[in-house]
C-alpha positions as a LaTeX table, in Angstrom:
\begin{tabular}{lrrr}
\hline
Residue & $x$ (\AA) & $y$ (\AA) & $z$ (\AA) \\
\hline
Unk1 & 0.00 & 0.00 & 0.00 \\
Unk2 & 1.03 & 3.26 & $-0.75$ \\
Unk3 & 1.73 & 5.99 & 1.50 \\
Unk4 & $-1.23$ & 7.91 & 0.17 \\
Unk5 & $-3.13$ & 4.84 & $-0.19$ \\
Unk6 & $-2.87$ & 4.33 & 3.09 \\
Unk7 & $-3.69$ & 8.13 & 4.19 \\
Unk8 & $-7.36$ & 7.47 & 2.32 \\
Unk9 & $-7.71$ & 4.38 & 4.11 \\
Unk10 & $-6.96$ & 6.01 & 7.29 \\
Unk11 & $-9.38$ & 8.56 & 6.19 \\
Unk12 & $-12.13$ & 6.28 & 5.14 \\
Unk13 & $-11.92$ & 4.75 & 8.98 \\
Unk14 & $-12.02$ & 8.07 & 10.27 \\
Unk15 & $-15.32$ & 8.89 & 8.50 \\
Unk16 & $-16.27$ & 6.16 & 10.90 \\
Unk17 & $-15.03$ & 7.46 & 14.19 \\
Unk18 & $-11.81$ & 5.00 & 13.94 \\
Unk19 & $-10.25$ & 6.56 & 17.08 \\
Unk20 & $-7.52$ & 4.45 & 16.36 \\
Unk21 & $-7.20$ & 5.27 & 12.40 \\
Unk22 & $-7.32$ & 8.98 & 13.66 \\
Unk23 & $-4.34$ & 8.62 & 16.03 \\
Unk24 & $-2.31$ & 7.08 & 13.33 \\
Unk25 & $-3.69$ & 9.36 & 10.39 \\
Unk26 & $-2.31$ & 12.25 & 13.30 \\
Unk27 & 0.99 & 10.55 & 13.19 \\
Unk28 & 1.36 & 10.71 & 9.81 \\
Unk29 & 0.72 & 13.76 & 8.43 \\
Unk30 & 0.58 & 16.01 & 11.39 \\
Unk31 & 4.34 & 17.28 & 10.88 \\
Unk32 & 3.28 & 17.96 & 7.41 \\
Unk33 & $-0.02$ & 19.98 & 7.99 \\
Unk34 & 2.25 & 22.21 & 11.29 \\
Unk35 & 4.83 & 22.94 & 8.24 \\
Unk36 & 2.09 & 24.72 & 6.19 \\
Unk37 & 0.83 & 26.51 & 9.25 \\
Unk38 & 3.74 & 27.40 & 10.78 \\
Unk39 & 4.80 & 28.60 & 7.26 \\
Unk40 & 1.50 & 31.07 & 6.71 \\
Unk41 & 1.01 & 32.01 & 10.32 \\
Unk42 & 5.42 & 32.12 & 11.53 \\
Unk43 & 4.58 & 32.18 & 14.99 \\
Unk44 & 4.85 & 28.06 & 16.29 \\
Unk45 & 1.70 & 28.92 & 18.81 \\
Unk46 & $-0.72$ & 30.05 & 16.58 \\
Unk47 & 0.86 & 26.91 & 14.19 \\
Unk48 & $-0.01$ & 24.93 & 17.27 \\
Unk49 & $-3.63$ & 26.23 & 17.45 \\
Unk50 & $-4.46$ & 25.97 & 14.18 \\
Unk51 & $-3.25$ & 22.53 & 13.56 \\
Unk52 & $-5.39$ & 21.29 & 16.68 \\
Unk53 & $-8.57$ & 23.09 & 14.53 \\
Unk54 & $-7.25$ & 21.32 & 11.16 \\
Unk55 & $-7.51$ & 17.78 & 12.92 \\
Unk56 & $-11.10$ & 18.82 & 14.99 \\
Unk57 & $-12.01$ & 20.02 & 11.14 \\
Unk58 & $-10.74$ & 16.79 & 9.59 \\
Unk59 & $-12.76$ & 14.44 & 12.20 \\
Unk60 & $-15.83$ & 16.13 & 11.64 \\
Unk61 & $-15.64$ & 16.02 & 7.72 \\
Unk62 & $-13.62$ & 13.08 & 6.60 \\
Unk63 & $-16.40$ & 11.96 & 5.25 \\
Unk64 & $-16.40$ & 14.36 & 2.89 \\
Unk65 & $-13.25$ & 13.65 & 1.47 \\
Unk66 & $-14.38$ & 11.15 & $-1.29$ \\
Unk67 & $-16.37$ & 14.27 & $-2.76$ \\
Unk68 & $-14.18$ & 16.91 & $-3.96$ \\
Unk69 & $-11.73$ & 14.82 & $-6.31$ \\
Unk70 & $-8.50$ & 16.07 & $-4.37$ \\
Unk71 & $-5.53$ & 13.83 & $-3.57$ \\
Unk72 & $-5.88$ & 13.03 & 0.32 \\
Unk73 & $-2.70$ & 15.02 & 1.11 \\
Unk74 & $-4.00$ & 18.07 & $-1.13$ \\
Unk75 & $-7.52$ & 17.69 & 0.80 \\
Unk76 & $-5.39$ & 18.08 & 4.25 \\
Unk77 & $-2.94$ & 20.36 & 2.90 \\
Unk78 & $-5.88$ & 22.72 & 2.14 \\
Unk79 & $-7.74$ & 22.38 & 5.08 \\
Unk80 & $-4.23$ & 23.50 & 6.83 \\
Unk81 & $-3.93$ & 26.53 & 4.86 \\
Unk82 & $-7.25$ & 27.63 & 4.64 \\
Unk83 & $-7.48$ & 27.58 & 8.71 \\
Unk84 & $-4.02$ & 29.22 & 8.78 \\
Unk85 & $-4.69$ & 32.33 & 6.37 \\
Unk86 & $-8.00$ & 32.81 & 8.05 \\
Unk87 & $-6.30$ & 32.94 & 11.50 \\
Unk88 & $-3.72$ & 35.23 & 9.84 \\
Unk89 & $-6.08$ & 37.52 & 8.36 \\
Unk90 & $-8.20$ & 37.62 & 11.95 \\
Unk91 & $-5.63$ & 38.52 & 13.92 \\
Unk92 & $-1.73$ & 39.89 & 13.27 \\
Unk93 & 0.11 & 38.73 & 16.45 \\
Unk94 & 3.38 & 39.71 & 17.27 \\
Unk95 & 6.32 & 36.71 & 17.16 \\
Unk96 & 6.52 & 34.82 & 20.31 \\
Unk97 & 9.37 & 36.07 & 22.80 \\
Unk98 & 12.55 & 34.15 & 22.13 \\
Unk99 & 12.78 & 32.94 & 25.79 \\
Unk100 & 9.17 & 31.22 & 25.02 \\
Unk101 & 10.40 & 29.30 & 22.05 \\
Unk102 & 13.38 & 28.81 & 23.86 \\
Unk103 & 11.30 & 26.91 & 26.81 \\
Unk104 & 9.13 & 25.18 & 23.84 \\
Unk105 & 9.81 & 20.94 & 23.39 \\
Unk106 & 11.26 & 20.36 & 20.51 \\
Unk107 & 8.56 & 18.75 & 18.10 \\
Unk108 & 10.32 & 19.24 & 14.73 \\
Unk109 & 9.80 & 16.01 & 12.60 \\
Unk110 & 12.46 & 13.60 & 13.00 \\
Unk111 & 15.18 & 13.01 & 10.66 \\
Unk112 & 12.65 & 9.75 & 8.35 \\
Unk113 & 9.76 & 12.58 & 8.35 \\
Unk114 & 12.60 & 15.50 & 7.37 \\
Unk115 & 13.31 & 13.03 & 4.27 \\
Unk116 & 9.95 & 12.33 & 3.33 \\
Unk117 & 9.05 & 16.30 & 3.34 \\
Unk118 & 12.43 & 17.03 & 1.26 \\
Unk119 & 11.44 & 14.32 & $-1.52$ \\
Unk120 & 7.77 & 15.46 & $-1.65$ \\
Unk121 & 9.02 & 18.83 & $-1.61$ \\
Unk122 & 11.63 & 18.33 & $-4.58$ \\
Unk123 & 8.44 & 16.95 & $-6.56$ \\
Unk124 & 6.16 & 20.33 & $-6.07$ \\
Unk125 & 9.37 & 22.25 & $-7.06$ \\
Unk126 & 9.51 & 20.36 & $-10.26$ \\
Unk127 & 5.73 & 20.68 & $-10.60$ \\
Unk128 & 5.76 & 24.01 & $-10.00$ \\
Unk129 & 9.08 & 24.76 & $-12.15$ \\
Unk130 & 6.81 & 23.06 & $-15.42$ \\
Unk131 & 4.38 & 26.00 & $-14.92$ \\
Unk132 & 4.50 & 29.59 & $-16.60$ \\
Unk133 & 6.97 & 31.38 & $-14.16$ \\
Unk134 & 4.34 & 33.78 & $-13.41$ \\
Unk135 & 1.72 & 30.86 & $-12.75$ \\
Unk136 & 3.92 & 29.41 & $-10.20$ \\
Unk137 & 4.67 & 32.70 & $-8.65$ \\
Unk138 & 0.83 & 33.04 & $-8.35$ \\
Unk139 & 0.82 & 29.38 & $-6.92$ \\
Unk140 & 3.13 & 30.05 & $-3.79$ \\
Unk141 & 1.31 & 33.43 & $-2.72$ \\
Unk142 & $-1.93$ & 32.25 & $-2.92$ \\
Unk143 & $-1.02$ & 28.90 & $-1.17$ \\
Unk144 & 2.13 & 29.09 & 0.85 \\
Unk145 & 1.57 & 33.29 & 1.41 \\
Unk146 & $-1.61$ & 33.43 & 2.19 \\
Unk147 & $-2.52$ & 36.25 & $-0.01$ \\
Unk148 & $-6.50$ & 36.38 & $-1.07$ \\
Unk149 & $-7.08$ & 36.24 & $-4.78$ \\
Unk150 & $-8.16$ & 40.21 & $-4.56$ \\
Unk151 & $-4.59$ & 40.65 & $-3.54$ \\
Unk152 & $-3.00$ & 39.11 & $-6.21$ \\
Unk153 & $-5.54$ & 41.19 & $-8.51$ \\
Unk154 & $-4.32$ & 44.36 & $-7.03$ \\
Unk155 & $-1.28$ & 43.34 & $-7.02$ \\
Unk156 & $-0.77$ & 42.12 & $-10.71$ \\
Unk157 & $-3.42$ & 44.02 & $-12.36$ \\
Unk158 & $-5.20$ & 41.14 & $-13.39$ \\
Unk159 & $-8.84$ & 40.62 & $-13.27$ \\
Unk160 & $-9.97$ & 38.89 & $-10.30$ \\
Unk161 & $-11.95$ & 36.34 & $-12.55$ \\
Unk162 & $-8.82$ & 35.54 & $-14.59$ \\
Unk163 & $-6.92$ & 35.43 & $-11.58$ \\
Unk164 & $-9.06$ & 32.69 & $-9.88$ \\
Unk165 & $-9.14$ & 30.82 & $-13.50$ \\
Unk166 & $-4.88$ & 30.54 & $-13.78$ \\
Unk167 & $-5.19$ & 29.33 & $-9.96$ \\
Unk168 & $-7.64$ & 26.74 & $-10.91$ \\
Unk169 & $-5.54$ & 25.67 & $-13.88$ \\
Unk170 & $-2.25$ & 26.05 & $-12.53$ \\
Unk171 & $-3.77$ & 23.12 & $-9.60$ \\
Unk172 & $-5.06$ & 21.23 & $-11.78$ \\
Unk173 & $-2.20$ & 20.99 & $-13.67$ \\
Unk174 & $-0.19$ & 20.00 & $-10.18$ \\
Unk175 & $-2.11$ & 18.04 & $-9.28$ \\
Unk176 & $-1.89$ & 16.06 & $-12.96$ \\
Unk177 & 2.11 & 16.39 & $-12.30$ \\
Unk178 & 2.10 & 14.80 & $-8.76$ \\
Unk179 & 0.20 & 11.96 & $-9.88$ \\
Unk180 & 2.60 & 11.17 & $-12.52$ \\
\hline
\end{tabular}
């Protein structure tokens, strides 16, 4: 089974209230899903936060997975980022005191889970790199960023329409490329 094979079974069992399923579906992907908050949000607390509302989020809908057509780990991804940019947008925090991170555990994925993310993340870069430069640009600050599409229509001129249309197209055409 593959690893995303596994991450819809996991999610199929969750759509059953599989405590057990959602423990391990937790261990796999939450390093993952705290990378793209910690990434929109930079401040590990509000990360923290956030990711505990992705996983409350992704109990109370797996069932809805099946539905929108998305890879598992795009389905999650989203759900991260989504929660994250709205959290950013309703509120602009200040960056924890260093003597608070200092005090913080250390829950950085291990060095297996650091390998993982750097393969997965060389294949988005390649995805990404096969898209107009532009496109891509678009791509990372709509979706890493957290900019709102009316941003990136201010900010490029653009039409807000055409804006959302090259998003739409510039996924679908990642997520053709990651399923290669």
């Amino acid at each position: 089974m593959t690893p995303l094979q596994e991450i819809e079974d996991l999610l199929a069992r969750v759509a059953m209230a599989d405590r057990t399923a959602f423990s391990r579906l937790y261990d796999r992907v939450s390093a993952k899903l705290f990378g793209v908050c910690i990434r929109v949000l930079d401040d590990r607390a509000e990360a923290e936060e956030v990711l505990q509302e992705v996983f409350v989020t992704i109990w109370n809908k797996a069932d809805s997975y099946r539905v929108n057509g998305l890879s598992p780990m795009t389905w999650l991804i989203t759900i991260a980022r989504n929660r994250a940019v709205d959290r950013r947008r309703a509120r602009k925090l200040p960056p924890a005191p260093i003597e608070t991170v200092d005090l913080m555990p250390d829950r950085s994925p291990g060095p297996e889970d650091q390998a993982v993310a750097r393969s997965e993340s060389k294949r988005i870069v390649a995805c990404l790199d096969e898209l107009p430069r532009a496109r891509a640009h678009l791509v990372r600050r709509a979706y890493l960023d957290g900019d709102s599409y009316a941003d990136l229509a201010l900010a490029t001129g653009v039409n807000l329409n055409t804006i959302r249309t090259w998003l739409r197209r510039s996924l679908i055409s990642l997520r053709e490329c990651l399923s290669r």
